[in-house]
C-alpha positions as CSV (number, residue, x, y, z in Angstrom):
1,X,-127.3,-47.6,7.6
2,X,-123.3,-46.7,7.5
3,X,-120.8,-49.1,7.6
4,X,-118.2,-48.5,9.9
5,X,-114.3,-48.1,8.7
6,X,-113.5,-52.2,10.3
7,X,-116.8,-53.4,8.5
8,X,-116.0,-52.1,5.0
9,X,-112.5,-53.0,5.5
10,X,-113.8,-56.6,5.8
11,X,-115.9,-56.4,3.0
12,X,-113.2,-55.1,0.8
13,X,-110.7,-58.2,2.2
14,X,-113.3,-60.4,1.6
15,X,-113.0,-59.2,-2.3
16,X,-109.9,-59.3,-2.3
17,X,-108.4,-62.1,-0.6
18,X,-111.4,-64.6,-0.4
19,X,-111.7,-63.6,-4.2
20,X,-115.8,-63.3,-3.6
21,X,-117.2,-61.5,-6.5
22,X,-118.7,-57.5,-5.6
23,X,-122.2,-58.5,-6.5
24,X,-121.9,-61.3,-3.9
25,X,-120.5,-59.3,-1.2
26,X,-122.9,-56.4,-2.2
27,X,-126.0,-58.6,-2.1
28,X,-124.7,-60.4,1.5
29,X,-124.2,-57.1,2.8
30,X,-126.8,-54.9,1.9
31,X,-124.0,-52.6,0.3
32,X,-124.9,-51.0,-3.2
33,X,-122.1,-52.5,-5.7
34,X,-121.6,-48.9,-6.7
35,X,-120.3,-48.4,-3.0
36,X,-118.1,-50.8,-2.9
37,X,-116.6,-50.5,-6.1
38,X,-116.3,-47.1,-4.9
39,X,-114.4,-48.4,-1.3
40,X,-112.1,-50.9,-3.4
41,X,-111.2,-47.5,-5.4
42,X,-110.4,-45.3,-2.1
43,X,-108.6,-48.4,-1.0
44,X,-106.5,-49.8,-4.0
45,X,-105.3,-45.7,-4.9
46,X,-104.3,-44.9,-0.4
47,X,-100.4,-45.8,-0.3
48,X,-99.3,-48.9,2.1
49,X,-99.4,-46.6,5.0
50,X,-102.4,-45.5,4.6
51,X,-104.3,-48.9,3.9
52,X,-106.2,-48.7,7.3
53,X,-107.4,-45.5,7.6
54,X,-108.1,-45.1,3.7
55,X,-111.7,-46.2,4.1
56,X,-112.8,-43.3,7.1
57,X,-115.4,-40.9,6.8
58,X,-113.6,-37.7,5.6
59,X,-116.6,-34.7,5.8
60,X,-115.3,-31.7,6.6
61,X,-117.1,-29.6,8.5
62,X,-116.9,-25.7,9.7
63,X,-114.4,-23.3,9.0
64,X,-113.2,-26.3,7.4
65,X,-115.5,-26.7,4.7
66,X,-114.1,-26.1,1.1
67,X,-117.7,-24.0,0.4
């Protein structure tokens, strides 16, 4: 089931500010570690104004679409 963009951005605060390990958070969550070592990525690399929406959904649909 998809997270939504407020529930990973709890998981990755809990990481990083409660300093619980991945595999914890992963195994309370239901999240794959791989995911959210992937989310802390996206997160840690957006600049400080794009914190917040650094974690949404970006498929690209349509015309759009880079294929």
């Amino acid at each position: 089931m998809r997270k939504s963009t407020q529930e990973k951005y709890v998981l990755i605060k809990l990481i990083l500010e409660n300093k619980q390990s991945i595999m914890e958070v992963a195994r309370n969550s239901g999240v794959a570690r791989k995911t959210l070592y992937h989310w802390l990525y996206k997160y840690k690399q957006a600049g400080p104004r794009r914190k917040t929406t650094a974690l949404e959904a970006r498929y690209v649909k349509g015309k759009n679409h880079p294929l």
